[in-house]
N, C-alpha and C positions, 0 to 999 in steps of 0.2 A: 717950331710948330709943324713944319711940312714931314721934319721927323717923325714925328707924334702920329700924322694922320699916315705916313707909310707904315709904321708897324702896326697903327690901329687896322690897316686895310691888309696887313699881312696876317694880320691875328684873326680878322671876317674871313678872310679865303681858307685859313687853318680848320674855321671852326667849320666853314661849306665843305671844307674836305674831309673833317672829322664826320658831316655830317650824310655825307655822299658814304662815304664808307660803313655808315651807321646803316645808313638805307639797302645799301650791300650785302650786308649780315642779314639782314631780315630777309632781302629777297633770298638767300641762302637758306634762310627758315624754313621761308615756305617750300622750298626742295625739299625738304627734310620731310614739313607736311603733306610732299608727292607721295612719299615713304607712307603715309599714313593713310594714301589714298589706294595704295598697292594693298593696303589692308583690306580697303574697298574690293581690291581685285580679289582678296584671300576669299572675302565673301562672295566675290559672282566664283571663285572655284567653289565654292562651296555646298554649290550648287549643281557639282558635277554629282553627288550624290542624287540629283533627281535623277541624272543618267541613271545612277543605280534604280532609281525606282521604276525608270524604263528598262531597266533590267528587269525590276520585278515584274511589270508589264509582258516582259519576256518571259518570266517565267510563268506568267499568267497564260503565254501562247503555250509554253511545256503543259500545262496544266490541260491547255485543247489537246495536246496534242494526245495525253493522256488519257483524256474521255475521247480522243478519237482512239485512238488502241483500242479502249473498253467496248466503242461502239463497234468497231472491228470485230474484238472479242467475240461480243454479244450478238453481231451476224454469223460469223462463225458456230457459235453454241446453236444458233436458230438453222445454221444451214445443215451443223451437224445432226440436231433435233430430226429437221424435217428429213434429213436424208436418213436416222434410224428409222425414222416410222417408215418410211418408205421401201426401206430392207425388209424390215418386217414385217410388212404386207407384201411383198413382194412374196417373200418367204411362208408367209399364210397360204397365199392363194396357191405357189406354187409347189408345200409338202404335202397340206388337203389332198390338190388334185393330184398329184403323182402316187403317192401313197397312196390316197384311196381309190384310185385308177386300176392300179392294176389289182392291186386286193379287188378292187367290185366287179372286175374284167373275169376274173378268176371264180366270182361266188356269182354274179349275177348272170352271167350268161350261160344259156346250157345248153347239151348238145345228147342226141339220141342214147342210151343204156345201150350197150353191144354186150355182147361176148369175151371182147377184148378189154372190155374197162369193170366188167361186174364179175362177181365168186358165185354162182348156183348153189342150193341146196337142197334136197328133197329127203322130208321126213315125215314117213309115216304116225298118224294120231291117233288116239283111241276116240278122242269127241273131235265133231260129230264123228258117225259110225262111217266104216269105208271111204273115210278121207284123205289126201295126203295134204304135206302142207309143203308150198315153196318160198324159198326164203332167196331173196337175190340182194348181193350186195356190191356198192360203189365204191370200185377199191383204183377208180382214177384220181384224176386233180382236180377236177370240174362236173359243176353240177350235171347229171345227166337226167332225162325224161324217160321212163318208163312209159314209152307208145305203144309198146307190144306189138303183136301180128295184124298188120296192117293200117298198121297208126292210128288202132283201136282201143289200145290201152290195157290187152286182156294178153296172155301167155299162147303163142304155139307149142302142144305139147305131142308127142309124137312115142308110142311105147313097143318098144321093136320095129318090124317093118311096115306100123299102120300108113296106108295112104292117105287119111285124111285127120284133118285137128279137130278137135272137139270142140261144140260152139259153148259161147260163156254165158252164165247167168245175169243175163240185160237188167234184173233188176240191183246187181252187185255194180252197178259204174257209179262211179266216184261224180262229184261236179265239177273237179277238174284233174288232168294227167300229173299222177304222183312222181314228183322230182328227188331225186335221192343227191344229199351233197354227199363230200367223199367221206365215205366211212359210213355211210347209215343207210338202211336196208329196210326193201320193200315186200311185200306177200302177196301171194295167188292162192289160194285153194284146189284141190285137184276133187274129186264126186269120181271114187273109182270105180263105181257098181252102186245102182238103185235098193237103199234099202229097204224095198216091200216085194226086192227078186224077181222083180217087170221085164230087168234086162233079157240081152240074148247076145250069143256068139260072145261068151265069156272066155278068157285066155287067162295063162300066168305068163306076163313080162316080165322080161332079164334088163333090159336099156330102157332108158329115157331122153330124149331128146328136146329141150326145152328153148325156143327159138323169142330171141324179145323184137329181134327184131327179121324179118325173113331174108332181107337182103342180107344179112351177116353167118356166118356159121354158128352151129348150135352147141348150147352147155349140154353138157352131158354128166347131169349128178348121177351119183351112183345110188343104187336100188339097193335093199336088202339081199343077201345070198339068196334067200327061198324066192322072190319073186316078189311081184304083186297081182293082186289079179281084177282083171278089170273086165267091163262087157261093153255094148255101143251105146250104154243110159251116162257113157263118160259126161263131163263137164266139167268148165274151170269159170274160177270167177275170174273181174276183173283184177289188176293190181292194186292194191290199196296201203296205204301209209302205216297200219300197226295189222298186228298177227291178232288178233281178237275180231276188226272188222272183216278180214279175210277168212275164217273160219265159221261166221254167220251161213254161208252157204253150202 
């Protein structure tokens, strides 16, 4: 019997050791199911793709960074903007005024008719009777004023060695001093002898001396070869702007 129960109590131990080892295995299992929990881990990497999405986040800061360029841009086009208009009003005020500067410097200001700046000419008329007519022209740069003898506005005229000028026809003045720009020509009348023969101390003149202004030396147009002949009933009108109101007198 003592037989019996030693292998019976050898066979209990065999079978706690069968079952110890049993137990063994399984906790071995569950290693295996660590293995299953590293799948766990597959899924928290998994999740590295939301880094990607904080990437895309990132690329959502590219995206600022891109409307910040644009905004750049778009200050730039605005700086540019305002800085052409600003050229070009720069450039307005300052082609107007230079350009028109000196062009108006040149046309709007004037300065006395001389000798030296105008061409004389004296041409006897058949109308009215015993008249001559004087033609003076502005062959300067700049407008010039016909003030005539004594910044009166009328011709000193002088016919060989008279001493004194003939006075003018006061009702021939203009309402204002006729301005000649360059190139365009003003008229006097000359009354060489009284057509009703009133005159006296009549002569035939060879020269003419025509002075516009007395401080300056005098034009000296030429006369016909024969003369002309004149007596002390002389007169000249004032200077006037066309040959038709200058020949009223």
């Amino acid at each position: 019997m003592s037989t019996r129960a030693s292998r019976t109590r050898m066979l209990v131990a065999a079978a706690l050791t069968a079952a110890t080892l049993t137990l063994t295995a399984c906790n071995n299992g569950e290693g295996t199911q660590d293995e299953g929990a590293s799948t766990g881990s597959a899924s928290t990497a998994s999740t590295t793709p939301s880094a990607k999405t904080g990437g895309g986040t990132s690329t959502g800061a590219g995206e600022t960074d891109q409307e910040g360029s644009a905004s750049e841009g778009s200050a730039g086009g605005a700086a540019d903007s305002s800085g052409t208009t600003g050229s070009k009003s720069s450039s307005g005020s300052t082609g107007a005024s230079g350009s028109t500067g000196s062009k108006d410097d040149s046309v709007s200001s004037s300065i006395p008719c001389s000798s030296a700046t105008t061409r004389m000419a004296a041409t006897e008329v058949s109308r009215p009777l015993n008249h001559m007519l004087l033609t003076v022209t502005n062959i300067g740069s700049k407008n010039c004023d016909l003030t005539g003898h004594d910044l009166t506005g009328y011709p000193a005229v002088r016919f060989d060695e008279a001493q004194s000028v003939p006075p003018p026809f006061e009702d021939s003045k203009p309402q204002a001093v006729v301005t000649l720009a360059p190139g365009e020509s003003g008229y006097a009348s000359v009354l060489l002898t009284s057509a009703d023969g009133s005159g006296s101390g009549g002569y035939t003149a060879k020269s003419l001396a025509v002075y516009i202004d007395p401080s300056e030396s005098a034009a000296r147009p030429s006369l016909p070869a024969k003369g002309v002949y004149v007596d002390d009933s002389i007169r000249v009108s004032y200077w006037q702007s066309t040959m038709a109101d200058a020949l009223k007198w």
